[in-house]
MARBA-3410 file (N, C-alpha, C, O; in Angstrom, 1 decimal):
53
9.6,-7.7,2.6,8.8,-7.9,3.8,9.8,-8.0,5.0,9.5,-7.3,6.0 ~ 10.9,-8.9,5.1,11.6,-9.1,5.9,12.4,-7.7,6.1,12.5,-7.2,7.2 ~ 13.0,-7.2,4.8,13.6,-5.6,5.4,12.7,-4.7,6.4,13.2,-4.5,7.5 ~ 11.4,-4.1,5.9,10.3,-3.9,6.6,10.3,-4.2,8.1,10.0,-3.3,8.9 ~ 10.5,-5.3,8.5,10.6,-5.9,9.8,11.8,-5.3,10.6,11.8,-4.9,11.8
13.1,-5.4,9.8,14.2,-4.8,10.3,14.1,-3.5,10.5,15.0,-3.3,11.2 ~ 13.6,-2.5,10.3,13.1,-1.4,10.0,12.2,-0.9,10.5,12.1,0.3,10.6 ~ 11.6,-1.5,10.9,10.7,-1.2,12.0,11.4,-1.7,13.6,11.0,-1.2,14.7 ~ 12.3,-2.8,13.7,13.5,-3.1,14.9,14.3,-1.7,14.7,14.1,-1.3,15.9 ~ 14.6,-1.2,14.4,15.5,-0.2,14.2,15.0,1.2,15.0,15.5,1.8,15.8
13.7,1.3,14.3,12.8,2.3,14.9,13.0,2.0,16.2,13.6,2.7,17.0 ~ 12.4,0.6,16.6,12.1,0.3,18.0,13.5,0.9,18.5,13.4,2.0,19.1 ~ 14.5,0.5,18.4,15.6,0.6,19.4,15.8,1.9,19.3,15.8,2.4,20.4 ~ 15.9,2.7,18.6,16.0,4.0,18.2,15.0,5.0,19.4,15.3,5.9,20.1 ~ 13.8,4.2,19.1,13.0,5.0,20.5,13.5,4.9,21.6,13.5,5.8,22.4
14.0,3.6,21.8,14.6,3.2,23.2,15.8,4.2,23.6,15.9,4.9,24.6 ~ 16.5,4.2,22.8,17.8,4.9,23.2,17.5,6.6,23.5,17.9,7.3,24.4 ~ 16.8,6.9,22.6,16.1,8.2,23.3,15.4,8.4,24.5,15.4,9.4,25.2 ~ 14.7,7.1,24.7,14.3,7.7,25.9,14.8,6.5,27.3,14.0,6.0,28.1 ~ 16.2,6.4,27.2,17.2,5.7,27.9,17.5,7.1,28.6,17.7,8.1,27.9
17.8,7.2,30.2,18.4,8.2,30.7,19.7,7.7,31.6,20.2,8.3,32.5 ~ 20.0,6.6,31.1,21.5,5.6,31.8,22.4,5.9,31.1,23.5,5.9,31.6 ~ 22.5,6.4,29.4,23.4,6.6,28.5,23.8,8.2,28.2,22.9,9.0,27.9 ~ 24.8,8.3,28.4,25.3,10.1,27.9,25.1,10.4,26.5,25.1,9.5,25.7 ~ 24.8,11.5,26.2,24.1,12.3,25.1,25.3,11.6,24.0,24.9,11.3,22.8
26.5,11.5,24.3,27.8,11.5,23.3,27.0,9.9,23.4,26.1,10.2,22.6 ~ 26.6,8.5,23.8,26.6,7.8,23.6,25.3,7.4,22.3,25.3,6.5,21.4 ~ 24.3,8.3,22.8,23.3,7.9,22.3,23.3,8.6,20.7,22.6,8.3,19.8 ~ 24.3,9.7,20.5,24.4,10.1,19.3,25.1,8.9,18.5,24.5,8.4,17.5 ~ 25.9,8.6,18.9,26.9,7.1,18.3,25.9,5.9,17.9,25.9,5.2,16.9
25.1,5.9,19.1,24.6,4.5,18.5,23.7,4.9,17.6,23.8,4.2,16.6 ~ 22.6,6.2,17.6,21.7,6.3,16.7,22.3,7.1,15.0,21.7,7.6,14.0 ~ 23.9,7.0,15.2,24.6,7.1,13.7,24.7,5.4,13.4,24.2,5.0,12.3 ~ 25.0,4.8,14.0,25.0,3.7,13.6,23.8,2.8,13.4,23.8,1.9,12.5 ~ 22.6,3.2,14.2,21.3,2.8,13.1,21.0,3.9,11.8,20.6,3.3,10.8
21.2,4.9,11.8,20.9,5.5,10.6,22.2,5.1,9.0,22.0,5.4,7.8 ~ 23.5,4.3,9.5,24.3,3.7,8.9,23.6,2.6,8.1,23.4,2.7,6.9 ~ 23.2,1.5,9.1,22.1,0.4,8.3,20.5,0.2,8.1,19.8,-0.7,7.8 ~ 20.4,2.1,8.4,18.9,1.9,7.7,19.9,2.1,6.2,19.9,1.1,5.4 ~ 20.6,3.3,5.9,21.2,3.5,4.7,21.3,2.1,3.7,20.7,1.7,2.7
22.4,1.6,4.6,22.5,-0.1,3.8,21.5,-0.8,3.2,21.5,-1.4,2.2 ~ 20.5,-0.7,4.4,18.9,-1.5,4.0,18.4,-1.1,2.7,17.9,-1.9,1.9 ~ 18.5,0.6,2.4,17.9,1.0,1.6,18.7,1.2,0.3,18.2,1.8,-0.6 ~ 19.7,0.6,0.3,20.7,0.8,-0.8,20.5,-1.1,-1.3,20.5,-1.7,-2.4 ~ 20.2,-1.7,0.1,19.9,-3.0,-1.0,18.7,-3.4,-1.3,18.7,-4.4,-1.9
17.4,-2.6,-1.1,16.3,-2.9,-1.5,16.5,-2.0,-2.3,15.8,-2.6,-3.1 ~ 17.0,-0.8,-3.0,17.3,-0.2,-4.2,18.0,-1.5,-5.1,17.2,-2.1,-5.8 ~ 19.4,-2.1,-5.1,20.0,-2.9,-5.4,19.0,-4.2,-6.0,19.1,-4.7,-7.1 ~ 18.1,-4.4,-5.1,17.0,-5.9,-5.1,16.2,-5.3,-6.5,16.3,-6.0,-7.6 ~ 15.5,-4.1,-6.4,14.5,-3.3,-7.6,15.3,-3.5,-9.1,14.7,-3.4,-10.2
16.8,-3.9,-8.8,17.3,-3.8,-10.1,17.1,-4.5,-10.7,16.6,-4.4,-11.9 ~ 17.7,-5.9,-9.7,18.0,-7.4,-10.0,16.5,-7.6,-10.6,16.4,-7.9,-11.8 ~ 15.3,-7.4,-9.9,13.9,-8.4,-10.2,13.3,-7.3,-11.1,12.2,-7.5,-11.7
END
């Protein structure tokens, strides 16, 4: 539930930076590798959690 939430924050910001016209294209690629880094994470520990329970 709580990853779900982060996850959907992610999205949010993710829309934002897209349609942000104060940041350069080089900037907005950077940060949206870096949310697609900890959606990865997210999904590597709710794979990780599926093991454990």
């Amino acid at each position: 539930m709580a990853l779900s939430k982060i996850g959907g924050n992610l999205n949010q910001i993710a829309r934002h930076l897209n349609m942000d016209r104060t940041l350069s294209a080089q900037e907005k690629v950077k940060a949206l590798l870096e949310l697609a880094s900890i959606e990865q994470s997210l999904g590597e520990l709710v794979g990780n959690a599926d093991k454990v329970f």
